[in-house]
C-alpha positions in Angstrom: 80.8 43.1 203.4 79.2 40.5 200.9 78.4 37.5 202.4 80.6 34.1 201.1 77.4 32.4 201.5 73.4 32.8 202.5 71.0 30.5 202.8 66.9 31.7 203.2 64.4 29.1 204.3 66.1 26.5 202.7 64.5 22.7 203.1 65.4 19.7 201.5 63.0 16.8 201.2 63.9 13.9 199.4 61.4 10.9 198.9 59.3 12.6 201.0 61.5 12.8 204.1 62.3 16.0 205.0 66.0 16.4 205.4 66.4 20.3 206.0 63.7 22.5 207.3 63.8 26.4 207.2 67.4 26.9 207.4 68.6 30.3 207.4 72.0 31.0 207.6 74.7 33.5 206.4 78.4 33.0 206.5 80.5 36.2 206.5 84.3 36.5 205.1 87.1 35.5 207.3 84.6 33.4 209.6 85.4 30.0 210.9 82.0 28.1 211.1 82.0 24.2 212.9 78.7 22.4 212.4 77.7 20.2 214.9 74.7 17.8 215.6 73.5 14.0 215.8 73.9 11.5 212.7 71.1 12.0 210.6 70.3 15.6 211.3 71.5 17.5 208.0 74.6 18.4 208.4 76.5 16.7 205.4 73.2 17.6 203.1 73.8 21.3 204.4 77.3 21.0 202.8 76.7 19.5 199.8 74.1 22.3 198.8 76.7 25.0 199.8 79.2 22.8 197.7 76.3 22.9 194.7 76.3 19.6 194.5 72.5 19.4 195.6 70.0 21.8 194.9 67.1 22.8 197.9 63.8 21.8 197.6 63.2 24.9 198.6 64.3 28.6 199.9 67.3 30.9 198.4 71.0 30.2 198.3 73.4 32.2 197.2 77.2 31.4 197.1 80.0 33.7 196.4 77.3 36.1 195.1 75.8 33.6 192.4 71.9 32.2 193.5 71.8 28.9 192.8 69.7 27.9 189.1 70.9 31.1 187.8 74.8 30.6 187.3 77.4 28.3 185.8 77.9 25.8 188.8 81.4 24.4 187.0 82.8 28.1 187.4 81.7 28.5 190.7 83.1 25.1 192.2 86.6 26.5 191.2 86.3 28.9 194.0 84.6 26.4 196.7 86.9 24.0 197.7 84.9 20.8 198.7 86.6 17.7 201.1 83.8 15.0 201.5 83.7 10.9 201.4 81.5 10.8 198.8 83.7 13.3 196.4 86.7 11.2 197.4 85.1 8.3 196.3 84.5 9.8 192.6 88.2 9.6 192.6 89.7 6.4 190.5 91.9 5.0 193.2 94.8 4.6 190.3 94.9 8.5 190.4 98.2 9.4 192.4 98.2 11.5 195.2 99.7 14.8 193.3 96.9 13.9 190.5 94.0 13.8 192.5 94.9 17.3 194.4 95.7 18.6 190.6 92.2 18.6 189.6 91.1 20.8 192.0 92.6 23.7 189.6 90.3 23.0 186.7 87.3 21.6 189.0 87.3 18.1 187.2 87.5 14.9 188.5 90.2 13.3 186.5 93.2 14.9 184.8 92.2 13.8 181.6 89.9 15.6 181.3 91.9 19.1 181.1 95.7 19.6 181.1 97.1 21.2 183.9 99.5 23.7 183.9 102.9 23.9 185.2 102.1 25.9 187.7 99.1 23.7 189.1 101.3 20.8 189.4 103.3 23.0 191.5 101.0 24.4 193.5 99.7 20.9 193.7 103.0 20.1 195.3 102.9 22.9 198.1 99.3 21.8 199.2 100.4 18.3 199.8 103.7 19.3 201.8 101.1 21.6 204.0 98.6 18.7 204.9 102.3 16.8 205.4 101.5 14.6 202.8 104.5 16.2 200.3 106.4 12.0 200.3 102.7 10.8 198.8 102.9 12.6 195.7 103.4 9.6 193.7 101.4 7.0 195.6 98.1 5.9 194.1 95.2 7.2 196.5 94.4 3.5 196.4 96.9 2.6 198.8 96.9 5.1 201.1 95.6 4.9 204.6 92.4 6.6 205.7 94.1 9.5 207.6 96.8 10.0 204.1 93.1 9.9 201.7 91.6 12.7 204.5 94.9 14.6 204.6 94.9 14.6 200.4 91.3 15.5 200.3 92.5 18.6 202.1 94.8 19.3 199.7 92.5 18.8 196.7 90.1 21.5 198.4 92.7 24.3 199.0 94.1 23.7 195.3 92.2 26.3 193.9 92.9 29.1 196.8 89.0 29.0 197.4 87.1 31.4 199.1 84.7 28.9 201.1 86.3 26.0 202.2 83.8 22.9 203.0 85.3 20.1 205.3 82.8 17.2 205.6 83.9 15.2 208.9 87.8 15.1 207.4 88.2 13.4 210.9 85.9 10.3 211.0 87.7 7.2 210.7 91.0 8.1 212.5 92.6 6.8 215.2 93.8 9.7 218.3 97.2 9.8 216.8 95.8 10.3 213.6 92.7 13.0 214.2 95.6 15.5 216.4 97.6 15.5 213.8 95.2 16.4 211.1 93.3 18.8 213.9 96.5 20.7 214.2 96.7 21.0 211.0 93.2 22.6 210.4 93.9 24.8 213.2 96.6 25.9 211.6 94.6 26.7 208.3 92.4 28.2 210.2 94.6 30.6 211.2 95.5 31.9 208.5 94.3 34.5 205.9 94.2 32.7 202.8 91.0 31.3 202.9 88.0 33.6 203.6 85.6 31.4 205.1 86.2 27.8 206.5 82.8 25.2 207.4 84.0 22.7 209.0 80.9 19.5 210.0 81.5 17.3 212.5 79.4 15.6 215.6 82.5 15.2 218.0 83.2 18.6 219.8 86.6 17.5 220.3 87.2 17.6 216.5 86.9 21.4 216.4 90.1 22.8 216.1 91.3 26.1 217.6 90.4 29.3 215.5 86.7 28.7 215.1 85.1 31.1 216.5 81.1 30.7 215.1 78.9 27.3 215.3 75.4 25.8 214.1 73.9 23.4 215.5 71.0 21.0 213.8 68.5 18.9 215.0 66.3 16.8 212.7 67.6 19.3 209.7 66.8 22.5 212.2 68.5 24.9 213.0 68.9 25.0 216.5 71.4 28.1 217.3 73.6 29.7 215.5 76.1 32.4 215.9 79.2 33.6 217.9 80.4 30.1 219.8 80.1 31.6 223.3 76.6 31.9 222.5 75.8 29.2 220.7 78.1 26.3 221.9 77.1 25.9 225.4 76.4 22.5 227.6 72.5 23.6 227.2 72.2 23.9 223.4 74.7 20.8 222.9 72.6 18.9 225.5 69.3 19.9 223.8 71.1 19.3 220.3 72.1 15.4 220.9 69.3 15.1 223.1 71.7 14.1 226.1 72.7 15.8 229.3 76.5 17.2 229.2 78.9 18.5 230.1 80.7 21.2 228.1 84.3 22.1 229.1 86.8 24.5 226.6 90.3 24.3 227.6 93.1 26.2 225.3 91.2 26.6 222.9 89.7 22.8 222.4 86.6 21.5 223.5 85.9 18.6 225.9 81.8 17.0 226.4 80.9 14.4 228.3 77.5 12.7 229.7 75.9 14.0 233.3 76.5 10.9 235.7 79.9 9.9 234.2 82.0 11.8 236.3 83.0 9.2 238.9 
């Protein structure tokens, strides 16, 4: 199979900190990747050179079969879908809910800038209704609540039917209630066929939702394992990853981690 997505010594070093160092990485069709580690150790600057939003200092990447510097990055973002805080934030809040998810289909940030068809509107339509957000349609992002922006950032990202899907901690901000809900969700997407690869960054383990089955995990921008999550997600490489001792417990399919010493 082609790869969706490799990565070959990649660093990123920007005013002279080093951010990523000697990443190597290749993400295969159909997989479900989470990426886990501390604040400060990569993980959203992994995404956003995946997305092509940031080029590496260094190393190879090559998404969907296009290198990086040597292909038309407008083309290729309409078959990455992309859910981040800082994308969301190029949004103009008066955008409604069923605009912003719209220009997913033409990889633009505002509608204006190319007329979508009948059909995208519709489509637009379905992808709210599967993130549960179909009553929003007409709301101004604006006004929504933090777990109604995540859920329509969602939607904006599977627009396009991409084939890599990049979630950028679409949890962080939610209350319980809120981050089940949307982890069902994702587990649900995950599930299914549509998509052929799904990255999914966080630095909670209980955020993961069921049907990942593959994990990296950074430290300081390296990477520390990755592979199969039976190998790789583990109470010795999370320990050694957060640079705490833990627990690791999986439990139908979801993760629990806890400190050593905070059992009583």
């Amino acid at each position: 199979m082609t790869p969706v997505a490799e990565l070959e010594d990649v660093g990123l070093v920007r005013e002279g900190k080093v951010i990523l160092d000697a990443v190597n990485w290749t993400i295969q069709p159909g997989e479900r990747w989470v990426v886990l580690g501390a604040n400060g150790s990569g993980k959203t600057s992994l995404l956003e050179i995946l997305s092509t939003y940031v080029y590496p200092s260094h190393g190879r990447v090559t998404v969907l079969g296009r290198a990086h510097g040597h292909t038309d990055v407008r083309e290729l973002r309409r078959h990455i879908g992309y859910a981040s805080a800082a994308l969301v934030r190029l949004l103009r809040p008066e955008l409604t809910a069923r605009d912003a998810v719209v220009t997913a289909a033409t990889a633009v940030l505002d509608p204006w800038w190319a007329e979508p068809s009948d059909a995208d509107v519709a489509r637009s339509h379905r992808m709210l209704e599967l993130v549960g957000c179909g009553g929003l349609a007409d709301r101004r992002i604006g006004t929504l609540s933090e777990g109604e922006r995540q859920r329509v950032q969602i939607a904006r990202a599977l627009m396009a039917e991409p084939s890599l899907l990049l979630l950028d901690e679409p949890t962080a901000g939610l209350d319980l209630g809120g981050r089940e809900q949307l982890v069902g969700r994702l587990g649900a997407i995950a599930a299914g066929t549509a998509t052929a690869a799904i990255v999914f960054v966080t630095h909670h383990v209980e955020e993961v939702p069921r049907g990942f089955g593959h994990a990296l995990l950074l430290r300081a921008g390296r990477v520390m394992a990755a592979g199969p999550m039976r190998f790789t997600l583990t109470a010795a490489t999370l320990s050694a990853c957060f640079d705490t001792n833990l627990h690791l417990e999986r439990r139908r399919g979801r993760f629990a981690a806890w400190g050593i010493g905070d059992d009583a």
